[in-house]
C-alpha positions as CSV (number, residue, x, y, z in Angstrom):
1,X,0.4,-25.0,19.5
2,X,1.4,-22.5,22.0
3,X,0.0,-18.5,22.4
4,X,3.1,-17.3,20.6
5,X,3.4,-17.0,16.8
6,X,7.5,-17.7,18.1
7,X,9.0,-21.1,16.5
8,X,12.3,-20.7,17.6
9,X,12.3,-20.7,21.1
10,X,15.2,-18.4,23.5
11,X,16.4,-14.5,23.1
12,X,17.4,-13.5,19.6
13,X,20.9,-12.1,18.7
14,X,21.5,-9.2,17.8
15,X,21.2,-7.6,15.0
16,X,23.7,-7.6,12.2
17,X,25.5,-3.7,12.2
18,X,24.8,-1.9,9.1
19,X,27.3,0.2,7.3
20,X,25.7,3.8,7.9
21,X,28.5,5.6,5.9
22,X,26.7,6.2,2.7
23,X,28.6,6.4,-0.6
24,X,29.5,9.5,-2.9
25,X,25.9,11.2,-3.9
26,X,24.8,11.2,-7.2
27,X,22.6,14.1,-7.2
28,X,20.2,11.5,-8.7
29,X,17.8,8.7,-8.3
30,X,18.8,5.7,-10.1
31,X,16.1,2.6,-10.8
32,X,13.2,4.8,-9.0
33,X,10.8,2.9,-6.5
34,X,7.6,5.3,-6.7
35,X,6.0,7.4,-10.0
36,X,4.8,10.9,-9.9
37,X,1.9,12.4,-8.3
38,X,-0.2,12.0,-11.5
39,X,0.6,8.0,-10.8
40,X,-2.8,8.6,-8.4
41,X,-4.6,7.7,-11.7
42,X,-4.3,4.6,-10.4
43,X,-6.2,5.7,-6.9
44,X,-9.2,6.5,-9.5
45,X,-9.0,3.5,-11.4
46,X,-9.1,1.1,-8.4
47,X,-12.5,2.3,-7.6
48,X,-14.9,0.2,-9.3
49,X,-16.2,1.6,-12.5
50,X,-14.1,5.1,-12.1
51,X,-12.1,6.4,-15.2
52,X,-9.5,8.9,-14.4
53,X,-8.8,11.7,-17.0
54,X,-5.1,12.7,-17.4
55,X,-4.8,16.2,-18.5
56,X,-0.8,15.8,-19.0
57,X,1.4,15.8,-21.8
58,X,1.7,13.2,-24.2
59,X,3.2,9.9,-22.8
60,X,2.6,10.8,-19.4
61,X,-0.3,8.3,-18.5
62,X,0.8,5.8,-20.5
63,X,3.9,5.6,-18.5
64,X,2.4,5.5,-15.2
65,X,0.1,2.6,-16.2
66,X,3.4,0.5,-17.3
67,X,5.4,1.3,-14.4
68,X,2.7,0.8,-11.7
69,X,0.3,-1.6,-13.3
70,X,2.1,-3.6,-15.5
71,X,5.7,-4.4,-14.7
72,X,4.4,-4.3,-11.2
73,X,2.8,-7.9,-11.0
74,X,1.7,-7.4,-14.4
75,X,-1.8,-6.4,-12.4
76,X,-3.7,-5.0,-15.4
77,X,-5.8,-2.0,-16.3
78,X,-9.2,-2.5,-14.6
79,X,-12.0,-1.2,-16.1
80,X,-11.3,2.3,-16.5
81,X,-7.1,2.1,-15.7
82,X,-4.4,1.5,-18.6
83,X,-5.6,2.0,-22.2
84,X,-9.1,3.4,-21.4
85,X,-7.9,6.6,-18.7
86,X,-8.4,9.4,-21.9
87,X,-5.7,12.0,-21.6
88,X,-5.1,15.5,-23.4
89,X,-1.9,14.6,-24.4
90,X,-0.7,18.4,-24.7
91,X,1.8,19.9,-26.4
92,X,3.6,22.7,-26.8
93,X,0.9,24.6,-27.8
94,X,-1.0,24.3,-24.6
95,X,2.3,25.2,-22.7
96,X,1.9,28.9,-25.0
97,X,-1.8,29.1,-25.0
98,X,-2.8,26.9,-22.2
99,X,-4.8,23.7,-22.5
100,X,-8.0,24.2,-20.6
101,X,-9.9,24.2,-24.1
102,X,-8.4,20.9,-24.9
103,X,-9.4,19.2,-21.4
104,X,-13.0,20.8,-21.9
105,X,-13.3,19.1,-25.2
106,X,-11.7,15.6,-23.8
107,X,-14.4,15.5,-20.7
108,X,-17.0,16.1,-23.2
109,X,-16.2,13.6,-25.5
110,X,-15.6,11.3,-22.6
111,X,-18.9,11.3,-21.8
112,X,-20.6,10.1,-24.8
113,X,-18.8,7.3,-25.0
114,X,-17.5,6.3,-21.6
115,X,-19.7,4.7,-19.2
116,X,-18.7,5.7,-15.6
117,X,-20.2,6.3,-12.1
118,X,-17.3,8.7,-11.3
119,X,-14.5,10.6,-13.4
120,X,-11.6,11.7,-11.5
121,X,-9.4,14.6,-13.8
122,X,-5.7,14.4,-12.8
123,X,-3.1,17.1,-14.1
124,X,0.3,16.4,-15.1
125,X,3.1,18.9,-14.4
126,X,2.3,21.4,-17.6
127,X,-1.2,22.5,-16.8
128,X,0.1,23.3,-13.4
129,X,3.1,24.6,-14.1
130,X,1.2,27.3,-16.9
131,X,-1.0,28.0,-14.7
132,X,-4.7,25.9,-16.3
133,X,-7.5,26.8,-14.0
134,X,-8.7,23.2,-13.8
135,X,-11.6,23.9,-11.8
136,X,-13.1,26.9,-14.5
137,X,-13.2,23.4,-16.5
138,X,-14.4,20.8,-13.9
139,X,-16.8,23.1,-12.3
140,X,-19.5,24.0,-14.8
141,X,-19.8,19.7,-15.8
142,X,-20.4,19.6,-11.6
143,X,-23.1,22.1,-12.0
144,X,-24.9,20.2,-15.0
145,X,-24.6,17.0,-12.3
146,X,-22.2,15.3,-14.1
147,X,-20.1,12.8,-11.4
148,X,-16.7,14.4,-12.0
149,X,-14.0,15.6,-9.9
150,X,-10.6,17.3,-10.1
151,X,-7.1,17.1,-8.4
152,X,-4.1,19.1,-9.3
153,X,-1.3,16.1,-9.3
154,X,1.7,17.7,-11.2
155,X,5.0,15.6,-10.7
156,X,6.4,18.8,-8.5
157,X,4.1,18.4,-6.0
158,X,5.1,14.8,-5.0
159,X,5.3,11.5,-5.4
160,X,1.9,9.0,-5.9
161,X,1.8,8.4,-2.0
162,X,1.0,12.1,-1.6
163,X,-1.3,12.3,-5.2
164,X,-3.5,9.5,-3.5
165,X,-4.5,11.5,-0.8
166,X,-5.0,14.4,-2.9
167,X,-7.3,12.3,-5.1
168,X,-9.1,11.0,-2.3
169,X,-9.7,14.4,-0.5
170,X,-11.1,15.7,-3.5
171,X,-13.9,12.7,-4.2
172,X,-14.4,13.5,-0.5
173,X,-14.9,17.4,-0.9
174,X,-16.4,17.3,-4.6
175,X,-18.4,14.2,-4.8
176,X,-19.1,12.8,-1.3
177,X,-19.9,16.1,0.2
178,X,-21.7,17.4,2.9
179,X,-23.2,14.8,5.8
180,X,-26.6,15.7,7.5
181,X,-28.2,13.0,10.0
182,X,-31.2,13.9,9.2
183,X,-31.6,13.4,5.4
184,X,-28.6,11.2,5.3
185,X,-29.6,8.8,7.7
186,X,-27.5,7.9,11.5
187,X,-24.2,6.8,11.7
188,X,-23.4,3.1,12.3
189,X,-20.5,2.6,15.2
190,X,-20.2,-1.1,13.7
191,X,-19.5,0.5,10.2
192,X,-15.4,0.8,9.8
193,X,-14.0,2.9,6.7
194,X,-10.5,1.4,5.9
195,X,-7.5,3.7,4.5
196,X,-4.2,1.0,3.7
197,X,-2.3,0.0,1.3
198,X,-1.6,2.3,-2.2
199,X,-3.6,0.5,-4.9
200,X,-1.4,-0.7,-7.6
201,X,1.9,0.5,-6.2
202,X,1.4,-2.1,-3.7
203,X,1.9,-5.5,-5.6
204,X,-0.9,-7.5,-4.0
205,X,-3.2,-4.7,-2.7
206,X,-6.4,-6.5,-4.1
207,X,-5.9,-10.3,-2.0
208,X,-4.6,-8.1,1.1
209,X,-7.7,-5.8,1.1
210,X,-9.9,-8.7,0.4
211,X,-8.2,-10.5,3.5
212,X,-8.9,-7.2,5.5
213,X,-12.2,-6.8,4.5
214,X,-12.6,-10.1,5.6
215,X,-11.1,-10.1,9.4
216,X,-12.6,-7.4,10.2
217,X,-16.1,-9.0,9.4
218,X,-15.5,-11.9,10.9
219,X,-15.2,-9.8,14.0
220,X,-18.8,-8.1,13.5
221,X,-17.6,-4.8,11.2
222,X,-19.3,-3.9,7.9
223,X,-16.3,-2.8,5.9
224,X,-16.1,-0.2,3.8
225,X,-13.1,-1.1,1.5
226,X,-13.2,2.0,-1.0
227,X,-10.7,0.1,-3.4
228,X,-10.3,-3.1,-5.6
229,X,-13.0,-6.4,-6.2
230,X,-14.5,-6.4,-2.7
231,X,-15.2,-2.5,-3.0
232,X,-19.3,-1.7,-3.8
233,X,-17.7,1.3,-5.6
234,X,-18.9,4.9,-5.7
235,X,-21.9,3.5,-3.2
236,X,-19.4,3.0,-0.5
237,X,-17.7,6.0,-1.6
238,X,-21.0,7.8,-0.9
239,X,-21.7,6.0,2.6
240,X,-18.2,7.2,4.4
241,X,-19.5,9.8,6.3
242,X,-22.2,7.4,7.6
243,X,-19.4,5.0,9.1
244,X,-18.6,5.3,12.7
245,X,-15.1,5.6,12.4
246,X,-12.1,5.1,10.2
247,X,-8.9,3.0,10.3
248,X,-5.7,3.6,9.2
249,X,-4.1,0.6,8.8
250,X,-0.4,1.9,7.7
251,X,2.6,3.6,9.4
252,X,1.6,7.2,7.7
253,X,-0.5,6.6,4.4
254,X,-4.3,7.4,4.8
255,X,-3.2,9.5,8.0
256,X,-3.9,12.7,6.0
257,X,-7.4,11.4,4.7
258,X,-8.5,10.6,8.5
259,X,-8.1,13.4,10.1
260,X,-10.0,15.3,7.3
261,X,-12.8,13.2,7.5
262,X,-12.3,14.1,11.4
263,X,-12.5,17.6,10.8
264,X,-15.2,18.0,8.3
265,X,-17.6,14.8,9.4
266,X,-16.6,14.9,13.3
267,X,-15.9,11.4,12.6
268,X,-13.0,9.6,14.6
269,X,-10.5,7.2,13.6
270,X,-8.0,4.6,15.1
271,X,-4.3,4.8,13.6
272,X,-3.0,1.1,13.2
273,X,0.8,1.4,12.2
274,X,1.2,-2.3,11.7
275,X,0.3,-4.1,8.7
276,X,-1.0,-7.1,10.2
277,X,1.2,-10.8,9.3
278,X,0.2,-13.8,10.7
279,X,-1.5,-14.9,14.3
280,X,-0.3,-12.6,16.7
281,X,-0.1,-9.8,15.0
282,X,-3.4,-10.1,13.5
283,X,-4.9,-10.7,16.7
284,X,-3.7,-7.8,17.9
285,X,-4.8,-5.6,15.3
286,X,-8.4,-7.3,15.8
287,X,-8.4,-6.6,19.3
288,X,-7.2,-3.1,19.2
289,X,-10.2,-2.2,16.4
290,X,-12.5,-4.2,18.2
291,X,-11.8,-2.3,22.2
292,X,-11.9,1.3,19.8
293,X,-15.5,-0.1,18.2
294,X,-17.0,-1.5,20.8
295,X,-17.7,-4.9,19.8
296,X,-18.4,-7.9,21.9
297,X,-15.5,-9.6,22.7
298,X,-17.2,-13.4,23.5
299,X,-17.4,-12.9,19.4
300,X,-14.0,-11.6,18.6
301,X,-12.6,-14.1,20.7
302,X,-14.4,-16.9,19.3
303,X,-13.6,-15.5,15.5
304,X,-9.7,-15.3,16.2
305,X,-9.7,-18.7,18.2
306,X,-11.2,-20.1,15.4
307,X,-8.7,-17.8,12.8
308,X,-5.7,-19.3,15.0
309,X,-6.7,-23.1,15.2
310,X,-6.8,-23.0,11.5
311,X,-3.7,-21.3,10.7
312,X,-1.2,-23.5,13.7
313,X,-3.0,-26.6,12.2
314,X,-0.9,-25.8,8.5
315,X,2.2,-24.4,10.9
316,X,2.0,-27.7,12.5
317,X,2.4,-29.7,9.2
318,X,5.2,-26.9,8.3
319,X,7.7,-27.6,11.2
320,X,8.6,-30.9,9.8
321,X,10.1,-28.7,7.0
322,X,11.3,-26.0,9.5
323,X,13.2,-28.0,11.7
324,X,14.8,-30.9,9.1
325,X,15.4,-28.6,6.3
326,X,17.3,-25.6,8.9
327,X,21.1,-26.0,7.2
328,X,20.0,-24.8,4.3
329,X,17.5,-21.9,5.9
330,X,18.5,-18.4,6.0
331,X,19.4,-16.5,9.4
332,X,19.1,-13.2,8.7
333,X,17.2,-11.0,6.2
334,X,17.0,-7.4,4.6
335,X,13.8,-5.8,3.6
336,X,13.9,-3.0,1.6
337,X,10.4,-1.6,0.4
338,X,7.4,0.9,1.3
339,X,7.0,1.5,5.2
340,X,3.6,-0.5,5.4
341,X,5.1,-3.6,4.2
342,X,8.8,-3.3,5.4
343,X,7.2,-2.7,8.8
344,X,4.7,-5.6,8.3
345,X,7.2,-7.8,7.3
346,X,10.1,-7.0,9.7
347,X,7.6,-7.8,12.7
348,X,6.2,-11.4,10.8
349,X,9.9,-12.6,10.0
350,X,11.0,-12.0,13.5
351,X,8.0,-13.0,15.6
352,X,7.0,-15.8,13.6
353,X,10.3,-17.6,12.0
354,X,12.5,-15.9,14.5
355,X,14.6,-14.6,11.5
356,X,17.2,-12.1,12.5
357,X,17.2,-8.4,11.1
358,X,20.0,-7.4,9.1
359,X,19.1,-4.4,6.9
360,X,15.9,-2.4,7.1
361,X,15.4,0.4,3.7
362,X,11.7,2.4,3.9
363,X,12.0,3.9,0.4
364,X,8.8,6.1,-0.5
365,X,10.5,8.9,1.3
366,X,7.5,9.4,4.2
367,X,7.1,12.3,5.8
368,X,9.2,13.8,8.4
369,X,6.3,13.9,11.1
370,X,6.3,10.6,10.2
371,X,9.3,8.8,10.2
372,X,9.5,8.9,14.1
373,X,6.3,6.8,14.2
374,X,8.4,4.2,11.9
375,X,11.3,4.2,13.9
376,X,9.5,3.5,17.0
377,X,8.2,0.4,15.4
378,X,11.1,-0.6,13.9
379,X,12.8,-0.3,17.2
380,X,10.5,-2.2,19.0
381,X,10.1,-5.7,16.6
382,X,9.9,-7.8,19.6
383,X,10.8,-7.7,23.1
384,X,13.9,-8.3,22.6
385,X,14.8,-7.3,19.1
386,X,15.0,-4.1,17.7
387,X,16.1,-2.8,14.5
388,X,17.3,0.5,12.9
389,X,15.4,1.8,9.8
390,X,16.8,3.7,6.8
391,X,14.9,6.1,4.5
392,X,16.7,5.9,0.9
393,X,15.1,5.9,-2.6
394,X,18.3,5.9,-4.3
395,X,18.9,2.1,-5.6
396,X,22.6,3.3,-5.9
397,X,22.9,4.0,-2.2
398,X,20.5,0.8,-1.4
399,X,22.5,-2.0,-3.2
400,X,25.8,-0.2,-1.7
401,X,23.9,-0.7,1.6
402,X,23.0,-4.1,0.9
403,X,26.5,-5.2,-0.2
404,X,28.3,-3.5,3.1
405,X,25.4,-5.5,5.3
406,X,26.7,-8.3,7.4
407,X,24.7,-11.5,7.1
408,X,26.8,-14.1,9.0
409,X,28.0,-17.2,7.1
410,X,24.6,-17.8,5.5
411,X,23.1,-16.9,2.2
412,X,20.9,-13.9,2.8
413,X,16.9,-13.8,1.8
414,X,15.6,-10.3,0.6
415,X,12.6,-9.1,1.1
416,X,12.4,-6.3,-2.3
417,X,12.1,-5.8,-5.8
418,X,12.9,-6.1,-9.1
419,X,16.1,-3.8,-8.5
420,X,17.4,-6.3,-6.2
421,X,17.7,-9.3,-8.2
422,X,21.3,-8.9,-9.6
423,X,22.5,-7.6,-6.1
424,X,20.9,-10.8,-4.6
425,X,22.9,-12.8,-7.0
426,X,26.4,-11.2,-5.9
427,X,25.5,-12.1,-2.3
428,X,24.2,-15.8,-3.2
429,X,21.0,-15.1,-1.5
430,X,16.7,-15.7,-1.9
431,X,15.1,-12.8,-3.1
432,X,11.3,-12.4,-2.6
433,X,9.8,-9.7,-4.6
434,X,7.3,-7.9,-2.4
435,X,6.5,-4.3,-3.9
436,X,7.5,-2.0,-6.6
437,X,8.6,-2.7,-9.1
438,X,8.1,-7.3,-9.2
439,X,8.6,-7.5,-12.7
440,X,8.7,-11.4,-12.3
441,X,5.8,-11.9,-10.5
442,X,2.3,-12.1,-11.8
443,X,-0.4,-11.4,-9.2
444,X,-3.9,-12.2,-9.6
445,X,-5.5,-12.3,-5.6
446,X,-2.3,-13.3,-4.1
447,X,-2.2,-11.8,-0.5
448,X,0.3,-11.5,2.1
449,X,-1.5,-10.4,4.9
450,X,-3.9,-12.1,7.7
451,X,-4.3,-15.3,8.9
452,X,-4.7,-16.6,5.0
453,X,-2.1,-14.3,3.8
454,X,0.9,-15.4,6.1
455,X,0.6,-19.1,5.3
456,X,0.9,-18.0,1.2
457,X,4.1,-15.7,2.0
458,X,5.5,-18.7,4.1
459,X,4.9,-21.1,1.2
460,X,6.5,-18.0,-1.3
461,X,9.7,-17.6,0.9
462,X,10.3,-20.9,1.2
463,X,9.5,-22.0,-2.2
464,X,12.0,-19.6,-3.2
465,X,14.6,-20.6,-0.7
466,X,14.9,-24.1,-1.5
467,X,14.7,-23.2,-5.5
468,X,17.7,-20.8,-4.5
469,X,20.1,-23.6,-3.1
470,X,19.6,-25.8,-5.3
């Protein structure tokens, strides 16, 4: 098999124009595509054996663990996610005489009869709103050495994207703590912290962390993980400041966390922006982390040439499909999802199938600072293909995108959610659910990223593109 991950050969055309004009605003976000900040339960919970405690009103939690975990890939609760998170469930008379009694009396009792390495308190919009002095409660527990920590995560204050960070800052600040070389041990330049993919909100974070974790050893990294089954838990939690470095393997998420680990460890880290699909892409991404470690490249070499020999093997077997079954293939695509997979994606569908870009919707509304960084991706798919990116969370505005896109005289495939499915019907396309909310999916260790990861999502788009035509 040749170098390039490329099956079609020549230049690609063009990509499809997209109606910019957006329709009438509705002052409103219909069918929503992330949760409140409080969702960051859900950052807690996909620690091992941490419990997060919801100090929010009644309802509140509950809501975030149906949304995100269970009509979501119907994912589960973990060990200390869905029914066991305990929660105040406040009411009106905390909002007159504040509730800081109440959470002091729920973290009490949550200790005699939950067994935890690490509780994580999360607040919901009326403690913060009122004015509860969270850390009065949280600090004297601390003090007694009880493994607890706090975030303020009111709904106000932003989506889940920006209450992960908040909840991983604060086990940083309140739980990790200081680093000294001297009673903590040296740092280890081959040890690699990794900051990715939102657990839960992203459908198949567990397999694609467990495919990352793995890459990145085959190379000659230990991996700290932090989240899901391959995670050692509050251990590795405990051991970050004793990495040599951490990655950021996502447009803008985890950006935050880096840089203060970089201020308050003087620990560096190497900003990935591209989810890594398939081949070439992952052997980029293994190359680039490997130059910025310092690892021997005879092994990296040998570890993606063996990586690659694998993977074109199966592509091998899969252009007997490709090229036989092409009349009733898509051309052109949409994906519409968060920026770490719609980026990931974008790059795999061109470079590897040598799709054609039609529509391209980032929808957890990333940062300004950052969207520039997206853009620049976007633009810059492959040599010669470049897309334009939107940034939309209303699924109004997005299906009225969708249905104004141009996809040439062949059913469309999408790359989205659950919200897509009827829209994807109109147009007489394949839709692939790939992130929040796939309420017709159910995902165990499913993973679409890597070397292992790519071959599922080719059997998954296809699977679903012959089921569509017939």
């Amino acid at each position: 098999m040749p170098d390039s991950d490329t099956l079609t050969p020549g230049a690609q055309p063009a990509p499809a124009a997209v109606s910019l004009a957006p329709p009438v605003p509705t002052n409103s976000i219909e069918q929503v595509r992330s949760v409140c900040s409080i969702g960051a339960m859900h950052t807690a919970s996909a620690i091992p054996r941490v419990i997060p405690i919801t100090h929010c009103g009644p309802g509140c939690a509950d809501k975030q663990f149906m949304n995100v975990a269970f009509y979501n890939g119907f994912q589960g609760g973990g060990y200390g996610g869905g029914a066991v998170a305990p929660s105040t469930n406040i009411t009106e008379r905390e909002v007159v005489f504040g509730g800081a009694e109440r959470l002091e009396e729920l973290i009490a009792a949550s200790l005699e009869v939950l067994d935890a390495d690490l509780f994580v308190v999360l607040t919901g919009c009326i403690p913060d709103l009122v004015g509860d002095d969270i850390g009065a409660v949280v600090s004297p527990f601390q003090k007694r050495g009880v493994p607890i920590v706090y975030a303020e995560t009111g709904g106000f204050r932003g989506n889940n994207f920006l209450g992960h960070e908040r909840v991983t800052k604060a086990i940083i600040d309140q739980f990790v703590g200081d680093y000294d070389p001297a009673r903590d041990g040296p740092r280890d330049p081959h040890t690699v912290n990794v900051w990715s993919l939102l657990p839960y909100h992203n459908t198949f974070w567990r397999g694609d962390l467990t495919e990352i974790k793995r890459v990145l050893e085959g190379i000659g990294l230990r991996v700290n993980i932090l989240f899901g089954p391959e995670s050692a838990g509050v251990a590795e939690w405990k051991a970050i400041p004793r990495a040599g470095f951490n990655l950021v393997l996502s447009p803008w998420l985890g950006l935050d966390t880096a840089r203060h680990l970089e201020a308050r460890y003087d620990q560096p880290f190497l900003h990935h922006p591209v989810l890594p699909i398939g081949a070439g892409e992952t052997g980029t991404f293994l190359r680039a982390v490997a130059a910025f470690a310092g690892l021997d490249s005879a092994r990296v070499e040998a570890f993606i040439a063996a990586e690659e020999k694998t993977y074109y093997r199966y592509l091998e077997d899969f252009t007997d499909f490709y090229a036989e079954y092409w009349w009733g293939l898509p051309a052109k695509f949409a994906v519409i999802g968060d920026s770490t997979y719609a980026l990931g994606l974008s790059k795999f569908l061109v470079n590897q199938l040598g799709l054609i870009p039609a529509l391209q919707i980032v929808t957890e509304n990333p940062p300004e600072e950052a969207r520039d960084t997206i853009k620049a991706e976007f633009a810059r798919l492959a040599d010669d293909v470049s897309a334009e990116v939107l940034f939309e969370e209303d699924s109004y505005i997005i299906h009225h995108h969708l249905k104004n896109t141009s996809f040439g005289h062949k059913a469309p495939i999408i790359f989205g959610t659950t919200w897509e499915r009827d829209v994807a019907k109109q147009l007489k396309g394949a839709l692939v659910e790939v992130g929040f909310p796939a309420s017709y999916e159910v995902v165990l260790a499913r993973s679409y990223v890597g070397y292992r990861g790519a071959l599922t999502l080719l059997e998954k788009i296809y699977t679903t593109t012959v089921g569509a035509s017939a």
